[in-house]
Structures are given as structure tokens and as C-alpha cells.
N, C-alpha and C positions, 0 to 999 in steps of 0.2 A: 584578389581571387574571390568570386560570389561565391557561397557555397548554399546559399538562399534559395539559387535558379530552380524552378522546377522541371525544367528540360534538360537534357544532355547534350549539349548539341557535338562533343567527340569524347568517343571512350571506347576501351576493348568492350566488347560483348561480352557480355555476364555468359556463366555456362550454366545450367541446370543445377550443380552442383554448385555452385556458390563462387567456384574458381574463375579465374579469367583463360580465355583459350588465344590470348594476343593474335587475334586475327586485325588490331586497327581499322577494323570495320567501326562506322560513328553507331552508338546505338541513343535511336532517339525515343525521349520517354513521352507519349502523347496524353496529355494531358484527361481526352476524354475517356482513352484507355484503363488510365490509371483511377480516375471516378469509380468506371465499372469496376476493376479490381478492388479498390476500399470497401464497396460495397458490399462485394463477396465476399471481405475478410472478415467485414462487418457483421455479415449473416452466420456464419461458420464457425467464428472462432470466439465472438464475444459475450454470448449466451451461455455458453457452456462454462467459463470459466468464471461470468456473473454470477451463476447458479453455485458451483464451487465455491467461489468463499463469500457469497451470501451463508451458507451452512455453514465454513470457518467460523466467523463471526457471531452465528448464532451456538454457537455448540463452545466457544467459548466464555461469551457473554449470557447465558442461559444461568449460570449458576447466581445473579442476581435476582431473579422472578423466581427462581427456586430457594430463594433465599426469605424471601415475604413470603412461601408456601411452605414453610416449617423445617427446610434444609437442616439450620443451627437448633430446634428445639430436638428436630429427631437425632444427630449426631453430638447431642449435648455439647454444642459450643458455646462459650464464652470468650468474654473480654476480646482481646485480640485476635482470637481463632480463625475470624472470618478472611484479617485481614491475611494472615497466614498462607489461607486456604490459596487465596489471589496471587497472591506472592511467590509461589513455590512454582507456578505455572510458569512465571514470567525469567526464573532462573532458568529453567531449560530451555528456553524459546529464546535469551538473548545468549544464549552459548551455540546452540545449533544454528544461528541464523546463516554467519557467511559459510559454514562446510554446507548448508544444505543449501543453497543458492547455487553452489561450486559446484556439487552434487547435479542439481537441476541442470545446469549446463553439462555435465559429464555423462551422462545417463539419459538424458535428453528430456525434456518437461512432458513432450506427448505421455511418459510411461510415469515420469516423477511426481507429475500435478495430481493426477488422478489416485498413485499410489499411496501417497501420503494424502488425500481425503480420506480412504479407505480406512487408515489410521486415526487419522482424529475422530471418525464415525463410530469406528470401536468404542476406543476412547469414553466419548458421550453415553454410548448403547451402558458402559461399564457401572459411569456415574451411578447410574438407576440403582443398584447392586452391593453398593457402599455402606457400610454401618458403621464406622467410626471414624474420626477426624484423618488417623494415620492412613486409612485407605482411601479416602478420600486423597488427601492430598499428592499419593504415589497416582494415581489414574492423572492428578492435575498437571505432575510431573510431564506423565508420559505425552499429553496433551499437547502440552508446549512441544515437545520435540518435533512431534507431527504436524505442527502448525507453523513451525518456525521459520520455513522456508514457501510458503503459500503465498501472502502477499509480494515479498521480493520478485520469489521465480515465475508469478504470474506474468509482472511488470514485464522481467527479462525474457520472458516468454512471446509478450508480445513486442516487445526492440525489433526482433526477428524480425517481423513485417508491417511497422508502421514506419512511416519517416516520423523526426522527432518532433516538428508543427502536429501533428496526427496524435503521438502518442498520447499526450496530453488528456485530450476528451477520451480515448479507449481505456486509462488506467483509470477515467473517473468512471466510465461506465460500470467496472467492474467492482471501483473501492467505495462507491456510493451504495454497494448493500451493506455496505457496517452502518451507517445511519440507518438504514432500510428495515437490516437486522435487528435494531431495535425498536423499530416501530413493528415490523411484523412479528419479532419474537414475543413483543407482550401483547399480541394480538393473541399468535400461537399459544404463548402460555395462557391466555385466559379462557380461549377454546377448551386447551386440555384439560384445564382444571376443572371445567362443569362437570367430565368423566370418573364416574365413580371409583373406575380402575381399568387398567390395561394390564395385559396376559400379568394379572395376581399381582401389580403392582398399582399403589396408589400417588396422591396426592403430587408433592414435588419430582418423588422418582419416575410417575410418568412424564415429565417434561424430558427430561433426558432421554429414557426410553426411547420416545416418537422420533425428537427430533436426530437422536443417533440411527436408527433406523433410517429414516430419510436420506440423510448423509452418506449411510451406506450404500441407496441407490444411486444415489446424484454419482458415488467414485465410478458404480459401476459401468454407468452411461458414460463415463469420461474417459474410457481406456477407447469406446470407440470410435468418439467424435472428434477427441485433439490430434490433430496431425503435428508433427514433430518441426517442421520447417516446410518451408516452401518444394525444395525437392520431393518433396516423400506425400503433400496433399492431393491425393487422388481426385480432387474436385477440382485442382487448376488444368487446363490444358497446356501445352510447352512454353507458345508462346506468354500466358500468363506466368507461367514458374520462370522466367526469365526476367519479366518484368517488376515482377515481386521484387528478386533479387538484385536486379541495379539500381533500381528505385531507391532501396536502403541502403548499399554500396556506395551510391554517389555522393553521400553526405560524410563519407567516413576520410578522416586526408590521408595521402599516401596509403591505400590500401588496396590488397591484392586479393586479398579472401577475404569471404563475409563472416563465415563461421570457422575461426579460430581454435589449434588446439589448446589448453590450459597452461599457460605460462608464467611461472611467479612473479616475474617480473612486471609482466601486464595485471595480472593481480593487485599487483603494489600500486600502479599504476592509479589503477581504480580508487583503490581504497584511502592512499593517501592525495589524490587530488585537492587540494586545497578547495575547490565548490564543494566536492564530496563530505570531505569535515564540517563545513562550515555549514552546510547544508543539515549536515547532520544533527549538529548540536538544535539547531530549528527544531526540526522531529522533533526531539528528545522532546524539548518544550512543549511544544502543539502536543506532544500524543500525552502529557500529565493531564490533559483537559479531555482530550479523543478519550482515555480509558477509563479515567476518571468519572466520565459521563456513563457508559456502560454500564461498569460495575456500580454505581451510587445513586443514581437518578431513578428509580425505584426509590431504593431507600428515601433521598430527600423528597420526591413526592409524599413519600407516606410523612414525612414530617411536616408539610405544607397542609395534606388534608390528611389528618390523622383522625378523621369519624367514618370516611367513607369506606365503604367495602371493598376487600380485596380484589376482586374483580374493576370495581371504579379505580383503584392505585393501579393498578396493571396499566386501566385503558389511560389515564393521565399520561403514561408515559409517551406515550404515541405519538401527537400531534408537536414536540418540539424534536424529533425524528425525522419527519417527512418533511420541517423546512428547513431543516439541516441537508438535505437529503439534496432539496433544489439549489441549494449553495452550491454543494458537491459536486453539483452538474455545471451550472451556469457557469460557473469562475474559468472551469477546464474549458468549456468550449468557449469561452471570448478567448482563450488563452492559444487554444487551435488556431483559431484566426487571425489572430495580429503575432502567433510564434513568440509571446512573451508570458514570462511566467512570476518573475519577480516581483513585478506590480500585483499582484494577484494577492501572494503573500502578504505586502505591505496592506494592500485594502483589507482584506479579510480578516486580520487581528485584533481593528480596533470595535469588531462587533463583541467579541469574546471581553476587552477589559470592559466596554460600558457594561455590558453583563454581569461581569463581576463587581462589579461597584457599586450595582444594584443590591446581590445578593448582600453589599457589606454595609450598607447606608438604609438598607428601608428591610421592616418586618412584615411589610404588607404582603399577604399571602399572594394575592394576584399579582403584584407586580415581582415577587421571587419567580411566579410560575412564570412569568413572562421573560426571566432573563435568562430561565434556562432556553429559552428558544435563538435569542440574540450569542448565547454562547456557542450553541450546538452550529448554528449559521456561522459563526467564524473561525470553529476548530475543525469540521470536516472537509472542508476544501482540500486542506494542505496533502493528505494523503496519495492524491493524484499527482499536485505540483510539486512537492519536492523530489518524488521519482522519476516524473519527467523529465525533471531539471538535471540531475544527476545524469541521467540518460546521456543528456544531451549535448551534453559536457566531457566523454570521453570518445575515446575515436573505437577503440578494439570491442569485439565480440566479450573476451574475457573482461577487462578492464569496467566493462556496461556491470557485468554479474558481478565482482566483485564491490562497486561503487552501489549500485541498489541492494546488497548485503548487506554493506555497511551500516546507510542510513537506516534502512528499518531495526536493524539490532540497534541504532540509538535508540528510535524511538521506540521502541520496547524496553529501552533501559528508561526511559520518562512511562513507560509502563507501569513498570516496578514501582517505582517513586509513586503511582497515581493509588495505587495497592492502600497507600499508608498515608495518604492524604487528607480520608475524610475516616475519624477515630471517634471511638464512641464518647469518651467523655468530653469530644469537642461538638456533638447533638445539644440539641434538634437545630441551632442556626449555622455551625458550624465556621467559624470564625478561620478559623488556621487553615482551613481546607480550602475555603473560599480566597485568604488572601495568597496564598500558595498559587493560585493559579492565573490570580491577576499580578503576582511578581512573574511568573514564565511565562504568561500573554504580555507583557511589556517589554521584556526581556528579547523576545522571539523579534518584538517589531521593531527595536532595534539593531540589535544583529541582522534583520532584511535588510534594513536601509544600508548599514556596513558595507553588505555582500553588494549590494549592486554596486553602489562608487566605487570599491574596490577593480570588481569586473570590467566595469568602464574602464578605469584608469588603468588596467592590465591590458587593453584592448586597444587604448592609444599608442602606449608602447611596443605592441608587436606591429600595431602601424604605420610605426615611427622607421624602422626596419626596413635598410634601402635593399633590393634585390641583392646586388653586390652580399649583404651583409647575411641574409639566408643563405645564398648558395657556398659561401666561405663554412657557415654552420655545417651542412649537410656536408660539405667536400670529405670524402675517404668514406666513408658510411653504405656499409652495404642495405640493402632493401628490406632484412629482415630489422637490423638497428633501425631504420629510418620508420618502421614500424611502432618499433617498442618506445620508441619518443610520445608516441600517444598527445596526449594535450600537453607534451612540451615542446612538439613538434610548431618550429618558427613562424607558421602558415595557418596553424590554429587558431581559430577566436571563438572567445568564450559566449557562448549565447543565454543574456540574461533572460 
């Protein structure tokens, strides 16, 4: 069975609703059709949700540049504090992560995406307003809650209407403003900082200020622009909402509905998928580097050019941003195009250990600043490919939300871990922080190489599988079971 075809050449007719109305009419998906529809989805839906955690990103990673802007001198921090400060975010963000994915499917992303921006914009707006480490860290708390489910449920947001060759390049379009976010946050924060003050607040607490504000408008623009699913987008006409919906139904096995009600089982499904884990523990890896970089690269610029003005450390940060930024992009779209993702992974890590080996082998101030660029380029890709990957890898609506839950609460648990990586009296070269990430950049590139022979070798054996031998499988199995089989259904292969 192809499940590759981009045509349908027999299938029930998809209904508006998602459902099949078994009329055994063929529906055929044409190919120029469906161009024009990518295109509209492309205009409609990816902007808005760019813009959204563009601001995630920066509203949680801002407390760095407000950190070189007197943060710890005004909330009298010392020693550890700071790491604390990072740390405490990262505990509500990796416990909220799968109920608020589950949530996001339950409640629907059109009202969930936008509602929970609203919150982390607060959030940010609150920073500004803090005078002591303790309330500090209760707003860093709450931060995380509201964030926790942003990246996953965007992803799962857009499963809805991309096929999984597609999704690839649309999660990169969206997850390439966390590199973005750091080139234009310390852009932004060096703007703010020329300002003497905003409405009676100065120095670092304007950075929050602004950029919570902002956040607060971007939520409010998003209640009106996300449409919830393909039924309900005022912008498609019928025959488009029909096509939406068996476009992404066709690649799903044994499946009768597209959107699923929540089922623990399908839950389970997800989340214990053997890609799903294995996938995950990757994250974990890649994001000790992904947040690592965020929260620190600041700091280690300032230890690289420790004479230049705070404005000059700002703008250093910059330009190992923006070609992280084009990784982020490139890797997803050769990945849209040849529908593999694995290799992707494999290539992109060994930019991040040369990088590291740099930082651990030579003092030379230009070539440290030069590894932060070879790092940034092989730890932001992953963001887009392991969600895809995950994606693409189970069959149910639930099963997608539960599996892109998972992963990112890993990698938010290589979050946490990234909190505590780079310690003060491991400055100004930082020894332990640096090998720390060339052990989980090595690490990562081998458990890829694992996951694919694995995959393979799982993929000759269900090929191996005479007919005879699947339908003995499935015999007595009513339609709902033959569901819930998900990626253990006999007919499934795993797409590396």
C-alpha cells in the first residue's frame, strides 16, 4: 500500500465536518488544487502564529539582555540566583506541557493559542513591576504555565491542515522566530535601552514592559485571525473545506474521522510510540544547547568582549542568530521535499560539536565568537524536525497531540538542565558548560543514527507480512479497535 500517492484515485468523500458520508463516490485530490489551497493556508494561518511565538520566545528569553541591563544588581542577586531565576520557569512549563496540548485539542487552538499568548504577555508586562528575587520568580512561574503549551499546540495546530511532507517547512516557518527572537530581541532590547524611561519605568524593567505589551496585542489580533479547523475557516469556500480535509485524512490508515474525540488510549498511543520517546530523548539533548544559547550568549559575549559597551554586547548577539535562523529554515524545506527528516538530524549536529570543540580547544576570542555561529546553525533546525517527525509517525488526531506533548516537555526538561549549565565560578571560559553540550551534541548524533536502522529494520518486518498474515491480524476487530491500533496497525510504516 503507497501511502506517499498525492492523489486519491478511490475514497468516501470527505464531509465538511471531517466525517465520511460513505457515498463511494472516488474523491480526487488535484494536484493544482491543492498548490492553490497550501498557498491560502500559507497566507492565513502562518503569519499569525509566526508572530505568536516570535513574542513566546522573546518574553521568555528577554530576561537575559535584562540581565546585562542591571536585572541581578537591582533585585540584589547573587551566586546562583540567576540560575534559579531560569529554573523555576522551566518547572511549570515541563508539567503543564501534555494537559495543555490536550487542552489545545479540547477547547480548540483557534481560542487556546491566542488565550494563553494573552497570558504570557501579562506575564512579561508583570516582570517590569518586580523588586525582589521571590516575585520575580512567582511571575517566572506563572510564565511557564502559559507557555507550556505554545510550541506543541501550534505544531498540532497545524497537523490539521498540512500533509506531513508539508508540515515540516510550516513548523520551521513558525519555530525559526526563537533564533529570530534572539537576534531581534537584542536588537529590541538595545532600541529600548537608549529610552530614558517608559510610563515611569526605567532601564531593564522597560524591556519587559514593551515587549509585554506588544504580546498583548499580537493575543488580541489572534482571537480574530485563527480559525479553529478547516470547517469553521470562513476564508475557504466548500469545495476547498472538503479538500483541506481528505488531503490530510488520506495519509491517516484505517481512518474514518479526522478530528477525533480524546481518548486515553489513543493518548497512550502517542505518547508511548517508540519514535515518540526516542525522538524525544533527542529534544531533550538539542534544546540543553537551543536554551542554553538564549539564556547565556549574552552573558558569554560579554566575556569574549568584556571592554565593549553594553549596547555593542547586545548587538554581538545578533548575527550568530540570523544564521541559525537560515539553518532553521533550509534543513525543513530540503526535508518538505524529499519527505525525510532523519538525515536532517544526523547532518545538523555535527555543526554544533565542531563548535563545541572550538569553544574547548582554543581562547581566541574570534574564533570562540565564531563557534557560537556553527553551534546556533546545528541546534536550531531540530525544533521543526523532531515535531514533524513525531507527527508523522502516528495515525489519530489525539495520538499527533499527545506525541508532540511529549516531545517538547522533554525538551524543556534539557531546558531545565540548560538553566544550570553555564555557573558562575565556571566563567569567563566556561569549561563544564561547554563540555556538557558537546557530551548531548554527540550523544543526540548517535541515538539519530540508532533511530533510523531501527525504523528501517521495523519497516522490513511489517513488509515482510504476507496479506494472508494482516487480515488473520485485524479478523474479529471492529472499526473503532482497528483505530486505536494507531502505529501498531499491520499496514503502517514508519516514515523516517
Amino acid at each position: 500500500m503507497d501511502y506517499d500517492k498525492p492523489v486519491i484515485e478511490k475514497r468516501e468523500r470527505a464531509s465538511v465536518d471531517g466525517s465520511s458520508n460513505h457515498t463511494n463516490e472516488p474523491f480526487v485530490l488535484d494536484e493544482v488544487a491543492e498548490r492553490k489551497l497550501r498557498w491560502k493556508l500559507d497566507f492565513y494561518l502562518v503569519p499569525t502564529v509566526a508572530l505568536l511565538y516570535l513574542f513566546c520566545f522573546i518574553d521568555r528569553a528577554n530576561v537575559g539582555n535584562a540581565r546585562l541591563a542591571g536585572l541581578e544588581r537591582d533585585l540584589n542577586m547573587k551566586g546562583y540566583n540567576y540560575n534559579q531565576l531560569l529554573s523555576i520557569f522551566y518547572i511549570s512549563y515541563i508539567v503543564f506541557e501534555i494537559p495543555g496540548t490536550l487542552a489545545c485539542k479540547w477547547i480548540g487552538p483557534g481560542w487556546f493559542i491566542p488565550a494563553t499568548t494573552l497570558g504570557f504577555g501579562i506575564c512579561s508586562l508583570c516582570m517590569a513591576y518586580v523588586n525582589t528575587l521571590a516575585s520575580a520568580c512567582g511571575v517566572r512561574f506563572l510564565l511557564g504555565i502559559f507557555e507550556a503549551s505554545v510550541l506543541p499546540g501550534i505544531a498540532y495546530y497545524l497537523s490539521r491542515w498540512y500533509r506531513r511532507s508539508e508540515l515540516v517547512f510550516r513548523i520551521a516557518l513558525y519555530i525559526v522566530m526563537a533564533p529570530l527572537a534572539g537576534a531581534f530581541g537584542g536588537l529590541l532590547a538595545s532600541g529600548i535601552l537608549k529610552l530614558h524611561s517608559f510610563a515611569g519605568v526605567h532601564e531593564w524593567r522597560m524591556i519587559f514592559l514593551i515587549e509585554g505589551i506588544i504580546t498583548i496585542c499580537l493575543a488580541v489580533v489572534g482571537f480574530f485571525t485563527l480559525t479553529d479547523r478547516p470547517e469553521t475557516a470562513h476564508w475557504l469556500n466548500a469545495e476547498e473545506k472538503a479538500l483541506a480535509i481528505a488531503r490530510v485524512k488520506s495519509e491517516r490508515v484505517a481512518t474514518t474521522i479526522l478530528l477525533d474525540r480524546i481518548d486515553v488510549r489513543k493518548v497512550k498511543r502517542g505518547i508511548f510510540n517508540p519514535t515518540t520517546v526516542t525522538t524525544a530523548l533527542i529534544f531533550l539533548l538539542n534544546n540543553v544547547t537551543v536554551q542554553g544559547l538564549a539564556f547565556f550568549l549574552p552573558t558569554i559575549v560579554r566575556t569574549i568582549y568584556p571592554h565593549n559597551s553594553l549596547i555593542s554586547q547586545q548587538l554581538h548577539t545578533v548575527p550568530p542568530y540570523i544564521v541559525g535562523a537560515f539553518f532553521a529554515l533550509i534543513f525543513p524545506f530540503l526535508s518538505w521535499h524529499i519527505d525525510r527528516r532523519l538525515i536532517f538530524f544526523i547532518a545538523a549536529v555535527p555543526m554544533a560539536i565542531i563548535g563545541y570543540i572550538m569553544f574547548l580547544a582554543t581562547k581566541n576570542l574570534d574564533a570562540r565568537y565564531g563557534a557560537t555561529f556553527l553551534i546556533a546553525s546545528g541546534a536550531f533546525p531540530f525544533g521543526a524536525l523532531v515535531n514533524a517527525h513525531v507527527s508523522a509517525n502516528v495515525v489519530s488526531d489525539t495520538a499527533r497531540s499527545g506525541a508532540i506533548g511529549t516531545v517538547v516537555m522533554f525538551g524543556n526538561i534539557g531546558g531545565l538542565i540548560a538553566t544550570w549549565s553555564f555557573l558562575p565560578f565556571d566563567g569567563p571560559n566556561y569549561p563544564i558548560g561547554n563540555g556538557l553540550n558537546l557530551a548531548t551534541s554527540v550523544t543526540s548524533l548517535i541515538v539519530s543514527i540508532c533511530l533510523l536502522v531501527w525504523m528501517k529494520a521495523s519497516n522490513k518486518k511489517r513488509e515482510a507480512r504476507g496479506k494472508e498474515e494482516v487480515d488473520a491480524e485485524l479478523a474479529g476487530l471492529g472499526q473503532k479497535q482497528i483505530e486505536d491500533l494507531d502505529w501498531k496497525h499491520p499496514e503502517f510504516r514508519w516514515r523516517v
